[in-house]
Each structure stands twice: as structure tokens, then as C-alpha cells.
C-alpha positions as CSV (number, residue, x, y, z in Angstrom):
1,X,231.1,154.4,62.8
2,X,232.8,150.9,62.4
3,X,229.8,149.5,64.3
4,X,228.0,150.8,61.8
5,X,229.8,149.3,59.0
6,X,229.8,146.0,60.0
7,X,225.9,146.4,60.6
8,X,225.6,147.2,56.8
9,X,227.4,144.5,55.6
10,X,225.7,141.9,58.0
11,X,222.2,143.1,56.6
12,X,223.4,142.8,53.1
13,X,225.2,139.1,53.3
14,X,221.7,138.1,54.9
15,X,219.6,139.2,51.9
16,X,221.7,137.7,49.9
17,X,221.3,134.1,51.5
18,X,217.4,134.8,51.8
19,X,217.2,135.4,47.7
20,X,219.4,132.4,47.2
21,X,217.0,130.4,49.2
22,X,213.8,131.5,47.4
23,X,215.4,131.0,43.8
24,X,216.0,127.1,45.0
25,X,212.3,126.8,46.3
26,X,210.8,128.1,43.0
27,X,213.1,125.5,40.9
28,X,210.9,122.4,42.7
29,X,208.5,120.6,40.9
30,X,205.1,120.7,41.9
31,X,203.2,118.1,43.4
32,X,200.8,115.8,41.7
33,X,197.1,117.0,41.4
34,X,194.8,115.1,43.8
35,X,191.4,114.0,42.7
36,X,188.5,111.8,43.5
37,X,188.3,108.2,41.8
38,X,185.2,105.9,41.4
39,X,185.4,102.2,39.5
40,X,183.4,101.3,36.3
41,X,180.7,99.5,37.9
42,X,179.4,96.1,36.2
43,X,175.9,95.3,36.8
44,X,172.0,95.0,35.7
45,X,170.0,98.2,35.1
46,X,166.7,98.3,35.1
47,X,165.5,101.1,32.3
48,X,162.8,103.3,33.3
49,X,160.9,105.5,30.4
50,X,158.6,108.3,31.2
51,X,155.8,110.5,29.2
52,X,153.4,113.3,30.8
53,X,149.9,112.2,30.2
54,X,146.7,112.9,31.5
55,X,144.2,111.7,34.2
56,X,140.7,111.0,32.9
57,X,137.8,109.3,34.7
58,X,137.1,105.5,34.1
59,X,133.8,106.5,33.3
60,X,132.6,110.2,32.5
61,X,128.6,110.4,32.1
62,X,127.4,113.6,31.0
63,X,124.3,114.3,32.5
64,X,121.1,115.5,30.1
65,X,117.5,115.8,30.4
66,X,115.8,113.4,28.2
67,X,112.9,115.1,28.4
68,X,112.0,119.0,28.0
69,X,110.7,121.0,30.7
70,X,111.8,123.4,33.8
71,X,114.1,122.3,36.0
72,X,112.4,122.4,40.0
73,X,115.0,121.0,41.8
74,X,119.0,119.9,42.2
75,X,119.2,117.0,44.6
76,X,123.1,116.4,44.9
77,X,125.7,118.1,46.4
78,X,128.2,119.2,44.3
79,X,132.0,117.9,43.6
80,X,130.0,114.6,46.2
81,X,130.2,111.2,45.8
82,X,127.1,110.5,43.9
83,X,125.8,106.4,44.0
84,X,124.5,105.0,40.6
85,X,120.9,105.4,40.8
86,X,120.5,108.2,43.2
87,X,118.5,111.3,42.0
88,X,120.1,114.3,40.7
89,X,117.6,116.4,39.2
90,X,114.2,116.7,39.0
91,X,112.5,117.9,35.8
92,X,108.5,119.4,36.1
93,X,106.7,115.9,36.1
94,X,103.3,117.4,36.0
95,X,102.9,117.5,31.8
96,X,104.3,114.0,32.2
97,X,101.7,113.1,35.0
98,X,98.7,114.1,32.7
99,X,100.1,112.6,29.8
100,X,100.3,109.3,31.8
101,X,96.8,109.7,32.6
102,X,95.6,110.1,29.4
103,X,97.7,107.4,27.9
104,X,95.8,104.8,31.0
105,X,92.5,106.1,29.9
106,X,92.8,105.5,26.2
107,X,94.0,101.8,27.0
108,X,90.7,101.0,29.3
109,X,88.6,102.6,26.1
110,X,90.2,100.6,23.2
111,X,89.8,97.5,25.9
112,X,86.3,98.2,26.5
113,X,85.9,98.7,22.8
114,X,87.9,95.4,22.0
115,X,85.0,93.7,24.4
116,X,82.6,94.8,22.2
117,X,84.4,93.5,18.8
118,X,84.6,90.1,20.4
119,X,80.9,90.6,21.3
120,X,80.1,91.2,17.9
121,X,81.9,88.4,16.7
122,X,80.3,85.9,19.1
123,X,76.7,87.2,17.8
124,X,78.5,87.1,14.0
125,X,79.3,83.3,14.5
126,X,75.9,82.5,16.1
127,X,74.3,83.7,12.6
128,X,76.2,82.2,10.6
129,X,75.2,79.1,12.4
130,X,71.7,79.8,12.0
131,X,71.9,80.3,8.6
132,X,74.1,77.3,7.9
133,X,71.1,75.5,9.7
134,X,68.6,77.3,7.6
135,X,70.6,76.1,4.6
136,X,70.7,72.3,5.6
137,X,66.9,73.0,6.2
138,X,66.1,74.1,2.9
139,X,68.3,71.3,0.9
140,X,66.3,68.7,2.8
141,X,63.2,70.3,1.5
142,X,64.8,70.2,-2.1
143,X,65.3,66.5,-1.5
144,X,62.0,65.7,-0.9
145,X,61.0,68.2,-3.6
146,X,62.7,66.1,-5.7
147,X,61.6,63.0,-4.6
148,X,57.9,64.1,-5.0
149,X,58.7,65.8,-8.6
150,X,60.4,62.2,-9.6
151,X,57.2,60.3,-7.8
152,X,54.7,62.3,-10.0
153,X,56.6,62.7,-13.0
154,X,56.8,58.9,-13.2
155,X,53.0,58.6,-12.4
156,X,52.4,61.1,-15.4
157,X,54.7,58.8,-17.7
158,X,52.6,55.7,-16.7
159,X,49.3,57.5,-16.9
160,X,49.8,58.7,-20.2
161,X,49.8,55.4,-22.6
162,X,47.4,53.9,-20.4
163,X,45.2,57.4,-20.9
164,X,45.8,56.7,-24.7
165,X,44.6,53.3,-24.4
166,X,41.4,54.1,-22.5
167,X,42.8,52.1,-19.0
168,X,42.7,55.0,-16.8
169,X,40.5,58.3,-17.1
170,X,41.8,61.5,-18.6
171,X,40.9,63.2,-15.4
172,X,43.2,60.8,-13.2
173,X,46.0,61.8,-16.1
174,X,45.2,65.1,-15.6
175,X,45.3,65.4,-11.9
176,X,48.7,63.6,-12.2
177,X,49.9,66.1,-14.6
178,X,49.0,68.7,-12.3
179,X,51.1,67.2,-9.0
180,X,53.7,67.1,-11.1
181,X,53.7,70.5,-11.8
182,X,52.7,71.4,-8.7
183,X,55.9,69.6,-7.4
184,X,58.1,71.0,-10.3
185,X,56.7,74.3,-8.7
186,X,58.3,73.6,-5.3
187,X,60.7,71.9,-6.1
188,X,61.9,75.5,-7.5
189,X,61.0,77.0,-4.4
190,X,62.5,74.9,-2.2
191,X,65.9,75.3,-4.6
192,X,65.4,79.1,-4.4
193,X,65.4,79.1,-0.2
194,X,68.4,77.1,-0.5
195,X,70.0,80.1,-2.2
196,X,68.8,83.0,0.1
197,X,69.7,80.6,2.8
198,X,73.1,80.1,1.4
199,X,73.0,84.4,0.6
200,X,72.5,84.8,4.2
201,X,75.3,82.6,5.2
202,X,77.9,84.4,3.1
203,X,76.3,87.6,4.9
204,X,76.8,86.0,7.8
205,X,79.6,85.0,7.3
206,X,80.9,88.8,6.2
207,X,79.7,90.3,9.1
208,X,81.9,87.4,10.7
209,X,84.6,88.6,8.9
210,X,84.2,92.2,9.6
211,X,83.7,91.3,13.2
212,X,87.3,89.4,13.1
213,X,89.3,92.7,11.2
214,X,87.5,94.4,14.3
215,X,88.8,92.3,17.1
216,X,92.1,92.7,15.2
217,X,91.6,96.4,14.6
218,X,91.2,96.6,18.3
219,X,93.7,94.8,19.5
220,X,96.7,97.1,17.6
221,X,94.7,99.4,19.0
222,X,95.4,98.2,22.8
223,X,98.9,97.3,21.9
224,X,99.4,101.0,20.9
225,X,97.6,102.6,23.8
226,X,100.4,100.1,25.9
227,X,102.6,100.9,24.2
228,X,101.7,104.9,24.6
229,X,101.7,104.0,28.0
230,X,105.0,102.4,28.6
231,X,106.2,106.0,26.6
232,X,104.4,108.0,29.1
233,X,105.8,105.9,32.0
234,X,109.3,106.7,30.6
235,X,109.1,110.0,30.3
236,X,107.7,110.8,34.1
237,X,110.2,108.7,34.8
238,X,112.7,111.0,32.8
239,X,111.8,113.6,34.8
240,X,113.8,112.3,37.3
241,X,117.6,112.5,36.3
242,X,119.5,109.8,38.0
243,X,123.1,109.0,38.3
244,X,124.1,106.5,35.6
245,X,126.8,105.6,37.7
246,X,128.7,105.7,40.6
247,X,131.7,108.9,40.6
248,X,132.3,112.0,42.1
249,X,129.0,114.8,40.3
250,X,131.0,118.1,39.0
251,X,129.6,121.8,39.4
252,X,126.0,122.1,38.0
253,X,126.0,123.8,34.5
254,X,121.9,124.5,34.6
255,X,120.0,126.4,37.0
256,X,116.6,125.9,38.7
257,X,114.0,127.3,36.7
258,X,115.9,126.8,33.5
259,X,114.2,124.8,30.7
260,X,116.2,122.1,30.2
261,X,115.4,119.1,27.3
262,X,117.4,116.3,25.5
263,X,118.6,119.1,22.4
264,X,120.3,121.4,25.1
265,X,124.0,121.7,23.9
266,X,125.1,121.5,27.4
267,X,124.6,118.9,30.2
268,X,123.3,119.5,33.2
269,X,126.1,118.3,34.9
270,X,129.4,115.6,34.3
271,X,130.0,112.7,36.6
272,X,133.2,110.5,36.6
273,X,134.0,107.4,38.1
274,X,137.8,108.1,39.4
275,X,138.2,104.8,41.3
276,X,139.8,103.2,39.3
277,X,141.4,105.7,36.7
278,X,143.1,106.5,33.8
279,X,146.1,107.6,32.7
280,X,146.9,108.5,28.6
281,X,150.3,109.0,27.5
282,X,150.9,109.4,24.0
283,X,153.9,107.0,22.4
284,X,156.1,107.7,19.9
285,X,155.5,105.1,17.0
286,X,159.0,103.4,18.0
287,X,157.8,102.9,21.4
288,X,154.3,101.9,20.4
289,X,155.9,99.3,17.7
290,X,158.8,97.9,20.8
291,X,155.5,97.7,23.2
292,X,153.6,95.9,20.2
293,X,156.6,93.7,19.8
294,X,156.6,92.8,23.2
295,X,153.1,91.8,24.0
296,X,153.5,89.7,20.9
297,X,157.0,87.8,22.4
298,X,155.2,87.7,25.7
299,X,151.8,88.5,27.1
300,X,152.6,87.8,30.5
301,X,155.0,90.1,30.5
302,X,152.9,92.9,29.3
303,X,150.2,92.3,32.5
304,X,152.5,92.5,34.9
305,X,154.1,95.0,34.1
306,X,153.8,97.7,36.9
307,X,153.6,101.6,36.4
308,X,154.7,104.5,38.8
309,X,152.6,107.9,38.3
310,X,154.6,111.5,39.3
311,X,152.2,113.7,40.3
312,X,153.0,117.8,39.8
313,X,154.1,118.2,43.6
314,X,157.2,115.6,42.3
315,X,155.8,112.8,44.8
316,X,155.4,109.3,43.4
317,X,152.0,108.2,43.9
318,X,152.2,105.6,46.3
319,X,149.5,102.5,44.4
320,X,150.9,101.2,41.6
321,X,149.3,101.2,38.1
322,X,148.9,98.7,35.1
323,X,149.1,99.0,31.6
324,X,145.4,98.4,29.5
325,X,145.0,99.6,26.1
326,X,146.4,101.1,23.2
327,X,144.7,103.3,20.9
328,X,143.0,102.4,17.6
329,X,145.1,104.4,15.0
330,X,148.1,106.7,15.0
331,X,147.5,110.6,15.7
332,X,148.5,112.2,12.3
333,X,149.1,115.5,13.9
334,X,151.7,114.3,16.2
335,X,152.5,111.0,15.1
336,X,151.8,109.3,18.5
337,X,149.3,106.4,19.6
338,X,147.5,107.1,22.9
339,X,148.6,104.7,25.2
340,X,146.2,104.2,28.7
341,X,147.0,103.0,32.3
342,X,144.8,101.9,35.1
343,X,145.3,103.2,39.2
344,X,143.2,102.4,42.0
345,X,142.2,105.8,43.3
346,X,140.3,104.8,46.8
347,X,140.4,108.5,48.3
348,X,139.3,110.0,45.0
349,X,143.1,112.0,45.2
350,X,143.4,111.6,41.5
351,X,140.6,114.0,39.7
352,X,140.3,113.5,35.7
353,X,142.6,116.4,33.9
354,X,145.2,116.1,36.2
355,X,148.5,116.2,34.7
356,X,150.9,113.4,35.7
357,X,154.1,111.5,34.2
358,X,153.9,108.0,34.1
359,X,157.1,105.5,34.5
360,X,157.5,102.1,33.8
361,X,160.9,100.2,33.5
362,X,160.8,99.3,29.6
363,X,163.9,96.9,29.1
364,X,166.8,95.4,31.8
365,X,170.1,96.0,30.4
366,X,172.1,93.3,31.3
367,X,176.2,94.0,32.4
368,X,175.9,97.7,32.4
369,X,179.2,99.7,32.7
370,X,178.2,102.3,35.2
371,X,180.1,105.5,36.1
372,X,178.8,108.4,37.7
373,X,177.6,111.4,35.5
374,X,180.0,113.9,37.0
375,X,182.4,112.2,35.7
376,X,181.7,112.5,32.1
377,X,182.5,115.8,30.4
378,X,181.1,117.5,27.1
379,X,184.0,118.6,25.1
380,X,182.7,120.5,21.8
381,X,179.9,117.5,21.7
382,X,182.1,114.8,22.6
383,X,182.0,112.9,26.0
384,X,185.0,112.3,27.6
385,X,186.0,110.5,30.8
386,X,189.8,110.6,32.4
387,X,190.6,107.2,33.1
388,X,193.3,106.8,36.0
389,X,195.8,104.0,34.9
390,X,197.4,101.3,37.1
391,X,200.0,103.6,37.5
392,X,198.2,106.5,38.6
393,X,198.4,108.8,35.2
394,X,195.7,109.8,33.2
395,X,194.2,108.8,30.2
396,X,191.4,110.6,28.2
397,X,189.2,108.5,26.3
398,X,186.3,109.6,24.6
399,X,183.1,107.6,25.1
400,X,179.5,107.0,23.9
401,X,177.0,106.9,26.7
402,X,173.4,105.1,26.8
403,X,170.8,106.0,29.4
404,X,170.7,107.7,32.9
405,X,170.6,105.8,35.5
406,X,169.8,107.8,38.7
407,X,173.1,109.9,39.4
408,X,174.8,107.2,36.8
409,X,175.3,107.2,33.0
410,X,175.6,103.8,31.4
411,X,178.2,103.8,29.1
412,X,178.0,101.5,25.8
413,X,181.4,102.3,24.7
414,X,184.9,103.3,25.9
415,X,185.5,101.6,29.3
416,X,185.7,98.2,30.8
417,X,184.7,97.2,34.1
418,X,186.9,97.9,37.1
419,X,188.8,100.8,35.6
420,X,188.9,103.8,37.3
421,X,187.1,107.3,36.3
422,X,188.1,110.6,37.9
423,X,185.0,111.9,39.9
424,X,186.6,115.7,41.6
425,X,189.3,117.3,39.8
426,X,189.3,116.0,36.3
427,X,189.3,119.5,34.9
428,X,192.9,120.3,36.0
429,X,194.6,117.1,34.2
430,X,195.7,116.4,31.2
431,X,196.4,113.2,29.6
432,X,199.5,111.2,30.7
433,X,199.4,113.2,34.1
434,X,200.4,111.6,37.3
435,X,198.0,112.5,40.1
436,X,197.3,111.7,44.0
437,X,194.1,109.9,45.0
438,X,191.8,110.6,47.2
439,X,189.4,108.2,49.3
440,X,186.0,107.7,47.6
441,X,182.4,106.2,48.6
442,X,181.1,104.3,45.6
443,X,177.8,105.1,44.3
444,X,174.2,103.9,43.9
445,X,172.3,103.5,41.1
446,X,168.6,104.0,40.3
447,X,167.0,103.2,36.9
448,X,165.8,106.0,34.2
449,X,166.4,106.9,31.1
């Protein structure tokens, strides 16, 4: 029974030590929080932008029949690469053919009938010749006409008083009165075949003229039948619809047997050139005016400026691209300019409505505070970073922050290079806290914003 007793009480006295014990480990502060520390990082950042655009061909030719007619045959292979000047279709030439024919026939008839007009006009030019001839003829006659008339009309005014005077018979008077009249007589006669000769030269001469308007008539007449000709050329040659240029052909919209012409609202088929080709990416009118601004400050700049294209799989293509062209005028519907870069597509990879984003680094930000983004916490809006003092307690500042960087947030104000930012377990201190450290790797940074 005492055995038992003293059991009792040796149980008892040994809780009681245990509880004491306990009480005194509860009373002990705790330990200081550890967590992960990273410096404020001073350097240059390059800034990258991006925009989704768009992939469209350096060249897209839609193909149409430029002249109407059945379609016979399809001499590509679609979704090929298709040579500029290679035959893709082939349109019924045989309307064409005839139509050629006939235009070749009507030139050798309006040739053969310009021979003639020149013909004429040679014959034409020989009459009028003849009748200038016959005119000179006749005016010489006149001027011995007249000589004779003059000759005789004298002899009648010396006949006359000597007549009177009884020196010379009446008859000789007489006979000289008649020669003169006689002369007067074809003296008028030879004037008269001066004028029909002079008539028939302006006849001549008209059908000279007419001849001429011929020969001229004739000669529109071959310069239209060439010119027929040269029409009927093109359009046999039309019949044949070749690549304008060199691109990968699409799927053929018309069918063989279909009839086809130049008002069809549909092409036959589109072709693209896709090596090289473009990119479109619409700016915002702040970026379009900084991008204006800068090809103004410098040129250079603005050429070699290089582009990176994302593709939808994530990958980065791997050729780089160049910037080319802006766009004419604002888009009022979305207030954005169309902005185009050039890639060298040698595979054909890139196909026109392909969806991309396009990078470029816009601006380098020179002396960057860096800090990594997990380090940066949204409180109701505000960012805030816990900033580990010299003496390892924390202090919350509040912070404004620029652009990404990679895994890195620049910050434009709030820190200063050096300091130290708490990476892993900021969420469990509070400001003015002392807390353990724990061994960090710094970080790398890679330009975006």
C-alpha cells in the first residue's frame, strides 16, 4: 500500500515539472522569418514592342480571262510554284484563230487595193502632164496667132490710105482685110484651145487629187486592218492565261468547260509571290507619330532596324525582317495606320493570311532599375516591393513600374540601385520586421514590354 503511495506522488511531481517546462518553451520568441533576396539591378534594357498582324504575299495576281470563251484546259498544279510566264490556262483559241485569219486577209485586200490608188495616181499625174503640155502647145499657137493678127492688121492700116490715095488696088486692101480677119479668127481659136487645154488640166489635175485622198483613204485603211490585226494577235494570245508572276498558284476557282471572260466576278485563280513577304501590323497613332519622329531624327536608324516574327506554334521565325512602309492615311474605324514589314521566305513556310506578332526593340532605356516581377505585389492597385535594409528589417515602399523585361519589371520609381528586394516570403512580413536570408541566384533579363 505505501509502495503504492509513493508511486502516486512520484507520477504527480513529474507532471508537474513536464507543465512547467512547456509553459517556459511557449514564452520564447519566435525566430525571424527567412526569405529569398535579389539586388536592384542597374543596367541598359533594350525595349521590345509587339502587335499581331498579318502575312500577305509581296505580290498577289488574280488571275482572269481577258477574253470570253470555254475554258479546255488547266495546265498548273495547284498550291505549285508557278514561274512568271508559264501557262496556266487555256481558253478555246479557235474563234480567236479565225478571227486572226480574217483580220490577215483584210490587210492583203486594202494593200492590194492601196496598189491600185497609187496606180491611179501615177496614170493621174501622167495626164496632168499631158495636158500641161497640151496647154504650153496651145499658148504657143496664140503667140503666133497674135503675131500674124498684129502682121496683118498693120498691113490693113498701111493699105488703107494708100487705097484712098489710088497707090495700091482695092483688091490688095481687101485681101489684107480679109487675113486679118482670118487671123483675128484664129487667133480666137487658138485662145479657146488654150482654155479647154487649161479645163483639162484642172480635170487632170482633180482626178490627181481624188487619186491622192485615195492613196490616203487606203492607207488608214491598212493601218486599221494592222491594227485589227495586232487585236486579233492579242486576243489568241489571251487565250492563253499565263503567270504574271513568279508565286506559289492557289486552288482553281473555274472549271473546265466553264465559260469564262474578262466580266467574270471571280478569277480563275490567285497567285502570290511569298518570297519575300509581308507582314501588316496596325499602330496606334502614338506609335505611328514616335516611329514618324524617328525616321525624321534618323533614317539610318529606321533601315536597320531588325524585326522578329512569332509565329502561332510560339516559335520565333528564325530570318529576320525589316521595316518598309507605312500606310497612306489613318484607319477611322480603329484609329490605327497599317504599318508593313518585309521577310525572306525561301521555303515558301510563310503563306499570305497567316497570323503572326511582330517584335522589334523600339527604344534602349538607359540605367534601368531592374527587379524581378515576383517580387512586386498588387495591393488594392498599388505596387509594392519589401525592401530589406542594411540591417536586415523590412521596409515596404510603394513603387511605379515601367515595362517588362523578360522575368524583370523595370522600375521608374521607388528604389535605387543595389538595394535589396525580397523574392520568396514577402507575404509573411510586415514592415520594420527582422528576417533571415537565404542564398539567392541573381537573374537574367530579356527585353519586352
Amino acid at each position: 500500500m505505501r509502495d503504492r503511495r509513493w508511486f502516486l506522488v512520484a507520477v504527480m511531481l513529474g507532471a508537474i515539472v513536464t507543465g512547467c517546462g512547456d509553459a517556459s518553451r511557449a514564452a520564447a520568441p519566435p525566430p525571424p522569418p527567412l526569405v529569398k533576396v535579389e539586388p536592384v539591378v542597374e543596367q541598359d534594357v533594350p525595349i521590345s514592342a509587339e502587335w499581331v498582324g498579318t502575312l500577305v504575299g509581296y505580290v498577289t495576281a488574280q488571275l482572269r480571262a481577258r477574253v470570253a470563251g470555254h475554258l479546255i484546259s488547266q495546265n498548273y498544279t495547284e498550291g505549285s510554284v508557278i514561274k512568271a510566264g508559264d501557262m496556266m490556262f487555256q481558253v478555246d483559241p479557235r474563234p480567236y484563230q479565225a478571227a486572226l485569219d480574217q483580220a490577215e486577209a483584210n490587210l492583203l485586200q486594202t494593200e492590194s487595193q492601196l496598189s491600185q490608188a497609187k496606180a491611179q495616181v501615177s496614170a493621174s499625174q501622167a495626164q496632168v502632164e499631158q495636158a500641161l503640155s497640151k496647154v504650153a502647145q496651145d499658148e504657143a499657137q496664140v503667140q503666133k496667132a497674135e503675131a500674124d493678127q498684129r502682121r496683118t492688121e498693120l498691113d490693113v492700116g498701111r493699105y488703107t490710105p494708100l487705097a484712098q490715095r489710088g497707090s495700091v488696088s482695092q483688091q490688095e486692101l481687101d485681101n489684107a482685110v480679109q487675113n486679118n480677119l482670118a487671123n483675128l479668127a484664129s487667133l480666137a481659136a487658138a485662145r479657146a484651145s488654150v482654155r479647154n487645154s487649161q479645163a483639162s488640166v484642172s480635170n487632170a489635175r482633180a482626178v490627181l487629187d481624188k487619186a491622192h485622198a485615195d492613196v490616203k483613204t487606203q492607207e488608214a485603211n491598212i493601218a486599221a486592218a494592222r491594227a485589227a490585226l495586232a487585236n486579233a494577235k492579242l486576243n489568241l494570245g489571251y487565250t492563253r492565261v499565263l503567270a504574271p508572276i513568279t508565286g506559289v498558284a492557289g486552288f482553281r476557282v473555274a472549271n473546265i468547260g466553264d465559260y469564262v471572260g474578262p466580266n467574270d466576278q471571280n478569277p480563275l485563280t490567285t497567285l502570290s509571290q511569298v518570297d519575300p513577304i509581308y507582314a501588316e501590323v496596325p499602330l496606334s497613332e502614338q506609335r505611328a507619330f514616335a516611329v514618324f519622329r524617328q525616321r525624321e531624327a534618323d533614317p539610318q536608324a529606321m533601315r536597320d532596324m531588325k524585326l522578329e516574327l512569332i509565329l502561332a506554334d510560339r516559335s520565333v521565325y528564325p530570318r529576320p525582317g525589316r521595316p518598309v512602309a507605312l500606310d497612306r492615311q489613318v484607319d477611322l474605324s480603329t484609329g490605327t495606320l497599317l504599318a508593313r514589314g518585309v521577310f525572306p521566305n525561301p521555303g515558301n513556310v510563310l503563306r499570305p493570311g497567316q497570323y503572326a506578332k511582330v517584335r522589334t526593340v523600339v527604344e534602349v532605356k538607359k540605367n534601368a532599375l531592374l527587379i524581378p516581377q515576383r517580387a512586386v505585389r498588387d495591393v488594392q492597385g498599388v505596387h509594392q516591393v519589401a525592401v530589406v535594409r542594411a540591417d536586415e528589417t523590412v521596409d515596404l515602399r510603394n513603387v511605379n513600374t515601367d515595362a517588362t523585361v523578360g522575368s524583370l519589371l523595370v522600375i521608374a520609381e521607388g528604389l535605387k540601385a543595389g538595394e535589396r528586394v525580397i523574392v520568396e516570403g514577402g507575404d509573411r512580413v510586415h514592415s520594420g520586421q527582422k528576417v533571415r536570408l537565404a542564398s539567392t541566384a541573381p537573374a537574367e533579363a530579356g527585353a519586352r514590354r
